[in-house]
PDB file of N, CA, C and O in Angstrom:
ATOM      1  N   UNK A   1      41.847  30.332 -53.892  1.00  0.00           N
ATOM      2  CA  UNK A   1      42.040  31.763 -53.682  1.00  0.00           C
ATOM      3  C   UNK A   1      41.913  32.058 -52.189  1.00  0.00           C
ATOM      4  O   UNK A   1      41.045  31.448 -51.564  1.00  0.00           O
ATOM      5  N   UNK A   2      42.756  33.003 -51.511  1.00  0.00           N
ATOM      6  CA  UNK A   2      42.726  32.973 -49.909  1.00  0.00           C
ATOM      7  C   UNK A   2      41.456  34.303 -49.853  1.00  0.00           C
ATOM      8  O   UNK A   2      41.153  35.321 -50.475  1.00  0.00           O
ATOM      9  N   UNK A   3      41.020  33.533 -48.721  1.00  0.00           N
ATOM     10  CA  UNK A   3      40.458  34.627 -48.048  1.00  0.00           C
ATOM     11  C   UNK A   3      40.909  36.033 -48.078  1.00  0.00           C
ATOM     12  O   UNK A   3      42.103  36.319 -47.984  1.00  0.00           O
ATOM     13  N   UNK A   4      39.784  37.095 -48.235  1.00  0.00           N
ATOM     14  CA  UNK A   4      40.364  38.563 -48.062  1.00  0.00           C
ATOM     15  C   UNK A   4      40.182  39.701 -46.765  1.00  0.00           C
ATOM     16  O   UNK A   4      40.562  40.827 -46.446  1.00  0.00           O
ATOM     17  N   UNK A   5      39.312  38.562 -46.254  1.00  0.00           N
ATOM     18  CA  UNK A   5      38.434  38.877 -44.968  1.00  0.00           C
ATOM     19  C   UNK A   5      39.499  39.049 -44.062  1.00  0.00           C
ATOM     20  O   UNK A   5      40.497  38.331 -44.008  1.00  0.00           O
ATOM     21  N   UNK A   6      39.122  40.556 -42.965  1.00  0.00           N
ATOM     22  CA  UNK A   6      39.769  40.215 -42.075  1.00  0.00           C
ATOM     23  C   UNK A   6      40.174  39.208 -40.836  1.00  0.00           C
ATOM     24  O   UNK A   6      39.393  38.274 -40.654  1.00  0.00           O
ATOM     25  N   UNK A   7      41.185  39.293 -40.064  1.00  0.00           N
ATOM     26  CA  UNK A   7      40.798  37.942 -39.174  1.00  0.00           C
ATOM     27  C   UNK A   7      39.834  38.343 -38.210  1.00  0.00           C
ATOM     28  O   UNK A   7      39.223  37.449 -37.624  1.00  0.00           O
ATOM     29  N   UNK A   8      39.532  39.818 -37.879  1.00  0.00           N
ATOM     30  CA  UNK A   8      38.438  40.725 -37.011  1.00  0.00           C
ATOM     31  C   UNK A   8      36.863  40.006 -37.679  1.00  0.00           C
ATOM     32  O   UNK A   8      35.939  39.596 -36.977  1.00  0.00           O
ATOM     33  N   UNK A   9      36.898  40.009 -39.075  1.00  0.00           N
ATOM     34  CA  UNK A   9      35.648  39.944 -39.810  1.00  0.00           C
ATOM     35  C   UNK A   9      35.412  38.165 -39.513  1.00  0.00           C
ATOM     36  O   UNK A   9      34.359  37.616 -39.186  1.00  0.00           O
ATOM     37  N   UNK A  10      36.550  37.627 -39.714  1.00  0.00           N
ATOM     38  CA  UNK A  10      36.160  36.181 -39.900  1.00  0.00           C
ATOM     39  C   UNK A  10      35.736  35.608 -38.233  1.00  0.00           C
ATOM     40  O   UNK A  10      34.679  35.025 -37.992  1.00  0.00           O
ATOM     41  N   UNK A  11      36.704  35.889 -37.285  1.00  0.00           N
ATOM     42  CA  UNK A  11      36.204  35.995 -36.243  1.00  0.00           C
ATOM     43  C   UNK A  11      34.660  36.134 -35.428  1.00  0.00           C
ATOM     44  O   UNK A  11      34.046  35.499 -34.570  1.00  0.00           O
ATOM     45  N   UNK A  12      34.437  37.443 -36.308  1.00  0.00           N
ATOM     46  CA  UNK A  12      33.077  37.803 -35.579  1.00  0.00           C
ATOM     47  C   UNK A  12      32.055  36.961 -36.296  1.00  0.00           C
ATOM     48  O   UNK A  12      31.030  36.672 -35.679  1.00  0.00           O
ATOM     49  N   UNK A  13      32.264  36.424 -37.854  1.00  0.00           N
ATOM     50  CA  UNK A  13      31.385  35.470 -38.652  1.00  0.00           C
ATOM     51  C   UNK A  13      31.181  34.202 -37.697  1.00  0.00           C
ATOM     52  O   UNK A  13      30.043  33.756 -37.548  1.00  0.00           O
ATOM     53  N   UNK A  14      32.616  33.434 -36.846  1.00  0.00           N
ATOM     54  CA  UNK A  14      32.525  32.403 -36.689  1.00  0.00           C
ATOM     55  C   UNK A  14      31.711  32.720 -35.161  1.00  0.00           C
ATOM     56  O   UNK A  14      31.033  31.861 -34.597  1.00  0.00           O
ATOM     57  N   UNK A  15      31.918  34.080 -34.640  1.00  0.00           N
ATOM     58  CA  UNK A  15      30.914  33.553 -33.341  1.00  0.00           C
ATOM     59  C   UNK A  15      29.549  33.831 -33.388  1.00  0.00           C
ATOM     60  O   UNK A  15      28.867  33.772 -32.365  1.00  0.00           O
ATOM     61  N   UNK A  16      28.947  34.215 -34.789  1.00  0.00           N
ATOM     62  CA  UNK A  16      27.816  34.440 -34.943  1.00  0.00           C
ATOM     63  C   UNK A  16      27.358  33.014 -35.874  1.00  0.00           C
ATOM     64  O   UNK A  16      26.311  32.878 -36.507  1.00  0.00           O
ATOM     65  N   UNK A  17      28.410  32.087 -35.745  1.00  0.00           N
ATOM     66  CA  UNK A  17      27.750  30.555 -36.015  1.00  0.00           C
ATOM     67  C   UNK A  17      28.305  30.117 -37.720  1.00  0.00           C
ATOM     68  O   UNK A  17      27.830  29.250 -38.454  1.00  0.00           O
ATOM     69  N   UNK A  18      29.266  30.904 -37.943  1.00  0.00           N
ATOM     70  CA  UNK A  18      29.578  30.556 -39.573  1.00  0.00           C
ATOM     71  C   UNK A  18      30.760  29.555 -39.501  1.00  0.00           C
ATOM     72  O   UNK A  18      31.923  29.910 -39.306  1.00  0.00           O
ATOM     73  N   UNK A  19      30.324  28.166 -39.691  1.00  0.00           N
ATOM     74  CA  UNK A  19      31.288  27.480 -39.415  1.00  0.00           C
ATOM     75  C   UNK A  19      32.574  27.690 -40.624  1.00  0.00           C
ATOM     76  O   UNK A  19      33.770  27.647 -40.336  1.00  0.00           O
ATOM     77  N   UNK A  20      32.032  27.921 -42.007  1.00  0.00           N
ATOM     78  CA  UNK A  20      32.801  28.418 -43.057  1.00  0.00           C
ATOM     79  C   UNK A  20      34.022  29.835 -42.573  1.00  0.00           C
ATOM     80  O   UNK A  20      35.186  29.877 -42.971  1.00  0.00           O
ATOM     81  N   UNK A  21      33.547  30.595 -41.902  1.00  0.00           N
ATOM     82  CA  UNK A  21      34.405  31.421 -41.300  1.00  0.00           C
ATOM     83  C   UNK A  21      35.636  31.196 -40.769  1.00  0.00           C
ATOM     84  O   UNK A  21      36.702  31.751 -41.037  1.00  0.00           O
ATOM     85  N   UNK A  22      35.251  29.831 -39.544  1.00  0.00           N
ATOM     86  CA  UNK A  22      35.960  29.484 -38.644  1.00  0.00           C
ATOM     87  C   UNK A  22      36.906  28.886 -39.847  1.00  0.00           C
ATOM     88  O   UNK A  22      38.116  29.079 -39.727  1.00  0.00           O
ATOM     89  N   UNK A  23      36.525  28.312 -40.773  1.00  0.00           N
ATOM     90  CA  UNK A  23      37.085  27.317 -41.330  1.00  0.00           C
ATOM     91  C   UNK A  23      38.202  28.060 -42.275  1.00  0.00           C
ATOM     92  O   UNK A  23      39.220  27.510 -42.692  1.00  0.00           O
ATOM     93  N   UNK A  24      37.712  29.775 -42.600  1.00  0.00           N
ATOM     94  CA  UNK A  24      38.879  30.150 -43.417  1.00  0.00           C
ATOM     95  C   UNK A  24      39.875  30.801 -42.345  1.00  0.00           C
ATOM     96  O   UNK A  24      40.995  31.245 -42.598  1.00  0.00           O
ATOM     97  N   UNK A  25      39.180  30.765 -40.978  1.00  0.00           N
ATOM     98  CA  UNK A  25      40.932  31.079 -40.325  1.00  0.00           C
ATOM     99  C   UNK A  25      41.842  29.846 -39.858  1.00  0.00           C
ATOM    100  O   UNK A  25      43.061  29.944 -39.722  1.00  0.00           O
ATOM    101  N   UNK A  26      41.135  28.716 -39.638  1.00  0.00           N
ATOM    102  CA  UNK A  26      41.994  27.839 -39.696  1.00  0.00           C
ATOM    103  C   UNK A  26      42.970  27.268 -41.152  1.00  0.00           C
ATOM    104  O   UNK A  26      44.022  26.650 -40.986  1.00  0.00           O
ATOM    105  N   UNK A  27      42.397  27.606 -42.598  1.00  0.00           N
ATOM    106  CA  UNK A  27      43.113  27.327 -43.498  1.00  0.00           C
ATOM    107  C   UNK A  27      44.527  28.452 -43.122  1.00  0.00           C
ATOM    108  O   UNK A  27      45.742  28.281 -43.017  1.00  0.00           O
ATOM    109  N   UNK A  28      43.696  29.518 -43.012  1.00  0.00           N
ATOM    110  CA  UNK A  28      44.781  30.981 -43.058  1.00  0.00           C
ATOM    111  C   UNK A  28      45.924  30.431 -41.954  1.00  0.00           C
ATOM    112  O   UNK A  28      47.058  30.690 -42.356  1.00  0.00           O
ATOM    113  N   UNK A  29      45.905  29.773 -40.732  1.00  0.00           N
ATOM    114  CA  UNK A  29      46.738  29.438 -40.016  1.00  0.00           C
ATOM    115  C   UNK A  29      46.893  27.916 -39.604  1.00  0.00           C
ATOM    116  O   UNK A  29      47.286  27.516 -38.509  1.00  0.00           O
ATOM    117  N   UNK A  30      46.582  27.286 -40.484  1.00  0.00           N
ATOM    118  CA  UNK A  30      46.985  25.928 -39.670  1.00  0.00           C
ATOM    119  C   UNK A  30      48.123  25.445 -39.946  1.00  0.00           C
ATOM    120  O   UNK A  30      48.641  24.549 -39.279  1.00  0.00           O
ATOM    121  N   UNK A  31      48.681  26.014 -41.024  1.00  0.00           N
ATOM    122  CA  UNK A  31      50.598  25.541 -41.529  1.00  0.00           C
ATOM    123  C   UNK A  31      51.518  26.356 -40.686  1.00  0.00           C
ATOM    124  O   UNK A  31      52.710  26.094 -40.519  1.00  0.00           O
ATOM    125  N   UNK A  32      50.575  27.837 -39.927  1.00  0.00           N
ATOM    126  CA  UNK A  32      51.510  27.982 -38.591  1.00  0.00           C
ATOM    127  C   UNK A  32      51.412  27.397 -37.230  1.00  0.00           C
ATOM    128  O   UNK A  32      52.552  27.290 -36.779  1.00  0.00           O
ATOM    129  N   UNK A  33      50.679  27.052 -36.544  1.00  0.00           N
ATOM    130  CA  UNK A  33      50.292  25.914 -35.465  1.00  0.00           C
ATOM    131  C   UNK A  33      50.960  24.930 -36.050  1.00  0.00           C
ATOM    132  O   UNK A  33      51.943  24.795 -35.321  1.00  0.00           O
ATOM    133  N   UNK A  34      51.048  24.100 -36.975  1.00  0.00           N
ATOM    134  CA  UNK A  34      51.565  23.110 -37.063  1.00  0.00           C
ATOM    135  C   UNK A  34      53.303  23.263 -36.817  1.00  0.00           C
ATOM    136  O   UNK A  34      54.077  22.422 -36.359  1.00  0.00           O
ATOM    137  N   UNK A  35      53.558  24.531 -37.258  1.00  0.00           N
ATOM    138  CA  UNK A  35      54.967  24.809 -37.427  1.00  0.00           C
ATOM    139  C   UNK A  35      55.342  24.898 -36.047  1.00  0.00           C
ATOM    140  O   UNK A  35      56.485  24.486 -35.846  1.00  0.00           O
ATOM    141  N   UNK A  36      54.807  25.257 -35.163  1.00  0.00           N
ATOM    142  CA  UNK A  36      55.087  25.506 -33.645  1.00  0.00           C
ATOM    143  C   UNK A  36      54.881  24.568 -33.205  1.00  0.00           C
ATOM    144  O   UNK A  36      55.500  24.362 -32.162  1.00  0.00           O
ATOM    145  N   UNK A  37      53.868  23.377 -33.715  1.00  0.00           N
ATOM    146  CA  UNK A  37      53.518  22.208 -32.578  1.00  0.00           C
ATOM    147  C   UNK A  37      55.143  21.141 -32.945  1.00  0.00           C
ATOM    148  O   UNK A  37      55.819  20.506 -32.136  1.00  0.00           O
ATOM    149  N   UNK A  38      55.311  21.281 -34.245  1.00  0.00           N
ATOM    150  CA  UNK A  38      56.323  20.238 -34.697  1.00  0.00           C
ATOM    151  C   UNK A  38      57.765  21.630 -34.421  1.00  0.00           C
ATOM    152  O   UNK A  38      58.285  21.564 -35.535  1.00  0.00           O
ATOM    153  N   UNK A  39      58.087  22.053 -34.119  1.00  0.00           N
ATOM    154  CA  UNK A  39      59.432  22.607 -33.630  1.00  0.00           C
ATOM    155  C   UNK A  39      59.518  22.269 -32.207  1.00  0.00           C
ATOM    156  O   UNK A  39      60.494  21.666 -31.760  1.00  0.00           O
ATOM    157  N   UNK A  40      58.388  22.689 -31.374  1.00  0.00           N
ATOM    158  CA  UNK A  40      57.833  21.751 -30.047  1.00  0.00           C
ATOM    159  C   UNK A  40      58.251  20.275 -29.608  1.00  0.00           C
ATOM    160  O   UNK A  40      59.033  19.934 -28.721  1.00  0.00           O
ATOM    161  N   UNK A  41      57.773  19.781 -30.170  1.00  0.00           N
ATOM    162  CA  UNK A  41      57.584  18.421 -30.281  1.00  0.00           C
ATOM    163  C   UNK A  41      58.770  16.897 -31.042  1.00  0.00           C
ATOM    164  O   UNK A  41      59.229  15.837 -30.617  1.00  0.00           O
ATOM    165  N   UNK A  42      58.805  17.742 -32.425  1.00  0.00           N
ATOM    166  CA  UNK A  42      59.544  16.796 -32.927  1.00  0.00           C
ATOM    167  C   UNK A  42      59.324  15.649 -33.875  1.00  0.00           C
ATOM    168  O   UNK A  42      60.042  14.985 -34.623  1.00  0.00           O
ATOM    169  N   UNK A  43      57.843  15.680 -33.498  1.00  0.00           N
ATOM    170  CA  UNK A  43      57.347  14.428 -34.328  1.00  0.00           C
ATOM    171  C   UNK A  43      56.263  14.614 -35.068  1.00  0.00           C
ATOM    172  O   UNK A  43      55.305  15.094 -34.463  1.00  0.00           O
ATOM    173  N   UNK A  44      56.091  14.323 -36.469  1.00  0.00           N
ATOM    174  CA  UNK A  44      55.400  14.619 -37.351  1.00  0.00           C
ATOM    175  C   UNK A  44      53.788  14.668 -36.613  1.00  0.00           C
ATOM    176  O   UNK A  44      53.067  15.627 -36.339  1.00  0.00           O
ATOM    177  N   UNK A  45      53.615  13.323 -36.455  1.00  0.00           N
ATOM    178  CA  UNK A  45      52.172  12.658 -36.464  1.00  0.00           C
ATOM    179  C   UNK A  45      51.738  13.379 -34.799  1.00  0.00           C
ATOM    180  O   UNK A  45      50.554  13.431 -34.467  1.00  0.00           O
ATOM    181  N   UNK A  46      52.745  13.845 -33.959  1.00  0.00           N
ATOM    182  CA  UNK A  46      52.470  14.575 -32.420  1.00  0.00           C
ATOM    183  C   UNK A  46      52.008  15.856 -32.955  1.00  0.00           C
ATOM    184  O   UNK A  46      50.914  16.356 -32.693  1.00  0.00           O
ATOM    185  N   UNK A  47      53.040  16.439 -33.837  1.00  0.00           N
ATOM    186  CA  UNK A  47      52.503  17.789 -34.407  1.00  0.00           C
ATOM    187  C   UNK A  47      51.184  17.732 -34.700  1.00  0.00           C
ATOM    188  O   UNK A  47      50.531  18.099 -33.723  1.00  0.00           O
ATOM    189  N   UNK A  48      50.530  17.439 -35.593  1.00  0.00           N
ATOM    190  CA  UNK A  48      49.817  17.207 -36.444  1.00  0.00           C
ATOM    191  C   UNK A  48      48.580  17.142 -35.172  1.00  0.00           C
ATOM    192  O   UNK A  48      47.749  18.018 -34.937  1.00  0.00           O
ATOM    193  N   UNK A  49      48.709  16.168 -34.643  1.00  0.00           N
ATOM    194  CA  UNK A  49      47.403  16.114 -33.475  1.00  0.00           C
ATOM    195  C   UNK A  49      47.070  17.236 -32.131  1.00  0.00           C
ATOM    196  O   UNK A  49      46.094  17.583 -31.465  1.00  0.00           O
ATOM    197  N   UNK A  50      48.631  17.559 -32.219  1.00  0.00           N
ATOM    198  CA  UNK A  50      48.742  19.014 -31.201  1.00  0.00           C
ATOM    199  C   UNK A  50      48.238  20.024 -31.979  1.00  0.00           C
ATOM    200  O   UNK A  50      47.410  20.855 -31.604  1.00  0.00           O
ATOM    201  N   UNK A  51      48.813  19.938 -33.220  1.00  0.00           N
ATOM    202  CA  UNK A  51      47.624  21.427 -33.916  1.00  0.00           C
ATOM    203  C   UNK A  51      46.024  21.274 -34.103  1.00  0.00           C
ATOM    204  O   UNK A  51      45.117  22.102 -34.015  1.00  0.00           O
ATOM    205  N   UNK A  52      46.031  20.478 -34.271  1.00  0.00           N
ATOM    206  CA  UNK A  52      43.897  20.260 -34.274  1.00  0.00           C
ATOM    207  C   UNK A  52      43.700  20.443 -32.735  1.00  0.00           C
ATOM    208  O   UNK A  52      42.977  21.355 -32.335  1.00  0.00           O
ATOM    209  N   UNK A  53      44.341  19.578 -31.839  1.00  0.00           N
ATOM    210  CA  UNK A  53      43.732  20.178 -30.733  1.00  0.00           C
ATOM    211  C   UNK A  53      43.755  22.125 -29.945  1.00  0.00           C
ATOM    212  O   UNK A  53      43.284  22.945 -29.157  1.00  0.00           O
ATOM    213  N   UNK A  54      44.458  21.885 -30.711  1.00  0.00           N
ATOM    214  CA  UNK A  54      44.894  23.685 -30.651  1.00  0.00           C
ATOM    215  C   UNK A  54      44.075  24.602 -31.453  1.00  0.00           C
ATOM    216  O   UNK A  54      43.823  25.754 -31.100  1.00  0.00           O
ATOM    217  N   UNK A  55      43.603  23.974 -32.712  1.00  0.00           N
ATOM    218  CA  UNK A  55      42.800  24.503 -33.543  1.00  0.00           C
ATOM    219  C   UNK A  55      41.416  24.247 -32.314  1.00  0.00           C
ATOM    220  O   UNK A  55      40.890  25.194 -31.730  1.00  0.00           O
ATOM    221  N   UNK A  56      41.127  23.209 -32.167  1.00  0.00           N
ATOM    222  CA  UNK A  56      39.498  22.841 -31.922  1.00  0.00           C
ATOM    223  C   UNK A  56      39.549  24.045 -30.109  1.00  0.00           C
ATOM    224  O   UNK A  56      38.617  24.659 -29.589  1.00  0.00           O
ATOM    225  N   UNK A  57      40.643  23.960 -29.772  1.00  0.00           N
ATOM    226  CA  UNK A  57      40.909  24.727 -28.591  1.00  0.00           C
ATOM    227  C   UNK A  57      40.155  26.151 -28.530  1.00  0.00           C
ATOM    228  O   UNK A  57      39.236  26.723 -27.946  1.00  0.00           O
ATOM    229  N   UNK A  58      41.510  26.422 -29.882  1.00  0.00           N
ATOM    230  CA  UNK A  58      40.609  28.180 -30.557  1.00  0.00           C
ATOM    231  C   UNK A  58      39.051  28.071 -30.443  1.00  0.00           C
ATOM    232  O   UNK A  58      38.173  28.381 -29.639  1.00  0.00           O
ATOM    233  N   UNK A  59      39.102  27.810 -30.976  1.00  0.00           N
ATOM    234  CA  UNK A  59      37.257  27.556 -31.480  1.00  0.00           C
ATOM    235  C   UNK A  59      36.441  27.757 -30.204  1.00  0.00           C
ATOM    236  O   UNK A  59      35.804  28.805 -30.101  1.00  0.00           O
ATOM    237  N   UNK A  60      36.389  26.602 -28.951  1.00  0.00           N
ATOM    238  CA  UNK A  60      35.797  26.171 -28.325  1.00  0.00           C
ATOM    239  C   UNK A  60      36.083  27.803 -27.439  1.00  0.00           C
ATOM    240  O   UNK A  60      35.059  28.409 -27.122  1.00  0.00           O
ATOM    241  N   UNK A  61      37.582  28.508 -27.040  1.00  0.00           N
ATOM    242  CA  UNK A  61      37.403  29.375 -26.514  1.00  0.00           C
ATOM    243  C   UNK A  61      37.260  30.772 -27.801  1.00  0.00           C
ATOM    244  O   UNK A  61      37.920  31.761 -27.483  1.00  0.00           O
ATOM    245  N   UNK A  62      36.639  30.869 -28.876  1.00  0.00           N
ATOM    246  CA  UNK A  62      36.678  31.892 -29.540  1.00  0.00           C
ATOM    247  C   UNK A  62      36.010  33.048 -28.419  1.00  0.00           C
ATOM    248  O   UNK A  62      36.627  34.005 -27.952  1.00  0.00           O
ATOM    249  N   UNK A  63      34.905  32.761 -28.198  1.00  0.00           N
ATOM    250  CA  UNK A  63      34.125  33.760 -27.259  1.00  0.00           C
ATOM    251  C   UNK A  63      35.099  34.434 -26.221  1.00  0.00           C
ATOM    252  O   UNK A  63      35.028  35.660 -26.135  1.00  0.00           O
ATOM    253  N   UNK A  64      35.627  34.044 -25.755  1.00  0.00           N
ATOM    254  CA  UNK A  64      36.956  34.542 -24.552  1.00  0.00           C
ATOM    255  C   UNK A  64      38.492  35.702 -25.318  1.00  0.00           C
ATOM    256  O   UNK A  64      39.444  36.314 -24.835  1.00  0.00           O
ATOM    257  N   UNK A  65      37.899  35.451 -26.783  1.00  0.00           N
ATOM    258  CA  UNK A  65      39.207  36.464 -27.166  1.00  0.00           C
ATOM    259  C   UNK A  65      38.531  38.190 -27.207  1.00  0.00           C
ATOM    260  O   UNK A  65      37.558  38.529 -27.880  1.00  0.00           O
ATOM    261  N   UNK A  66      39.088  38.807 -26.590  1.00  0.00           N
ATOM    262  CA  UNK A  66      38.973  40.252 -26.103  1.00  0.00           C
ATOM    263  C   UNK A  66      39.019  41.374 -27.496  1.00  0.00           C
ATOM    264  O   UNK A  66      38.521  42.500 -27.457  1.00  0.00           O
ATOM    265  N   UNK A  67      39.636  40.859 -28.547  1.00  0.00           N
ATOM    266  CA  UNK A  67      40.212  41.704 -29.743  1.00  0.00           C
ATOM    267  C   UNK A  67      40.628  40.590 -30.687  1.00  0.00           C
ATOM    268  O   UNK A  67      41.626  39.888 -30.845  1.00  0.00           O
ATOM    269  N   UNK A  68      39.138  40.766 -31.384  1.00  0.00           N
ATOM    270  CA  UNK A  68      39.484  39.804 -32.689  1.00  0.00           C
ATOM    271  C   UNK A  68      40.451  40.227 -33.875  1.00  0.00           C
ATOM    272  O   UNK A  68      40.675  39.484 -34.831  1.00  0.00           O
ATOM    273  N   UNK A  69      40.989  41.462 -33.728  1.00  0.00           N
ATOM    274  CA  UNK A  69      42.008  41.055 -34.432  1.00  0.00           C
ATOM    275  C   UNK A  69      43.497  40.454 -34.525  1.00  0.00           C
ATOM    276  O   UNK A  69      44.362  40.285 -35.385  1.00  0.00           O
ATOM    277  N   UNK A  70      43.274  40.190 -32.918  1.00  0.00           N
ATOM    278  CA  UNK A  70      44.646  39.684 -32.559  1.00  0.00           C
ATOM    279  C   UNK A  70      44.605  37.927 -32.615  1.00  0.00           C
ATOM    280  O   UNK A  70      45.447  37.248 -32.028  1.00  0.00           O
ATOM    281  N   UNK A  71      43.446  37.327 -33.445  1.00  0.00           N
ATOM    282  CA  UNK A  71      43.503  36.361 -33.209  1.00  0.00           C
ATOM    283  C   UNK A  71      44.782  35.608 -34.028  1.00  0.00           C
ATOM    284  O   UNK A  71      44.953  34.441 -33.677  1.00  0.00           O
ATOM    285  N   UNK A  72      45.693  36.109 -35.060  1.00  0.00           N
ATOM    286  CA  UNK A  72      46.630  35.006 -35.045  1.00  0.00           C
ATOM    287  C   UNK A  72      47.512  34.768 -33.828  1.00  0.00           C
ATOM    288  O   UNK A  72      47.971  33.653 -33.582  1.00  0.00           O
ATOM    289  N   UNK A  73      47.739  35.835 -33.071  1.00  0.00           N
ATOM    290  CA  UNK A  73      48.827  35.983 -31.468  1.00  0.00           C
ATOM    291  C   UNK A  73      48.264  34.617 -30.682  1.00  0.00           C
ATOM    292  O   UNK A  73      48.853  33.571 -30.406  1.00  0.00           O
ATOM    293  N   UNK A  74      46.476  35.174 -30.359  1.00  0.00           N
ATOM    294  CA  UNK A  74      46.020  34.484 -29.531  1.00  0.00           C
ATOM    295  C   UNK A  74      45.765  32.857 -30.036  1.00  0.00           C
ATOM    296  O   UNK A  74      45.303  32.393 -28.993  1.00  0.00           O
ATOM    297  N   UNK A  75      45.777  32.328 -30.490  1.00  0.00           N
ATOM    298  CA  UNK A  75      45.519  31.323 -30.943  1.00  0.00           C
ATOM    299  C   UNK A  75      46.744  30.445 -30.211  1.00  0.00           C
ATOM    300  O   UNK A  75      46.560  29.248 -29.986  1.00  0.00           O
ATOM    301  N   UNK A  76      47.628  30.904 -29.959  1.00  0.00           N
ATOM    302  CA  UNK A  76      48.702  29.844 -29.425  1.00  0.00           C
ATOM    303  C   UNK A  76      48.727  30.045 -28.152  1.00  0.00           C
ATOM    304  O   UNK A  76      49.758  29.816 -27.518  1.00  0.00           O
ATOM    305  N   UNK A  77      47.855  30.403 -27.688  1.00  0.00           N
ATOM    306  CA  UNK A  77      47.148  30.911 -26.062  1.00  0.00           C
ATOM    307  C   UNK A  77      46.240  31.104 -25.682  1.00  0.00           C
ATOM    308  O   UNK A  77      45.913  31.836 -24.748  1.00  0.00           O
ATOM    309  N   UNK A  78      45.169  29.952 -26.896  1.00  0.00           N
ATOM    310  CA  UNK A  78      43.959  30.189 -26.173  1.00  0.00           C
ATOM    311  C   UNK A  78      43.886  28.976 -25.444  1.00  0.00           C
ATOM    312  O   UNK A  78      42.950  28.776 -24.670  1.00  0.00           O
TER     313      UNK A  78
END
């Protein structure tokens, strides 16, 4: 069952340490990162490692996003 949480709500869960949080916005978006890393790229297994690092990217700069609800935009620019 998907998450109902906003991405504002899940956001603010994951910088107050809920790794489960973090974890339902990466379910909520990781079949789109992947879709951009492999239209990018070209190659399955490049995709695939360009989106985790993109995922672990998010994460590491969550604190730096200005308006958590824009985090699906920002995510391909953090």
């Amino acid at each position: 069952m998907a998450d109902r949480r906003t991405d504002a709500e899940l956001v603010k869960g994951a910088l107050e340490g809920s790794g489960e949080a973090f974890g339902a916005l990466v379910a909520r978006y990781k079949d789109a990162v992947f879709g951009v890393a492999y239209h990018r790229l070209g190659d399955f297994e490049e995709a695939r490692d360009a989106a985790q690092e993109a995922l672990v990217k998010a994460f590491t700069n969550l604190s730096k996003l200005r308006e958590p609800r824009a985090f699906a935009d920002w995510r391909y620019v953090a």
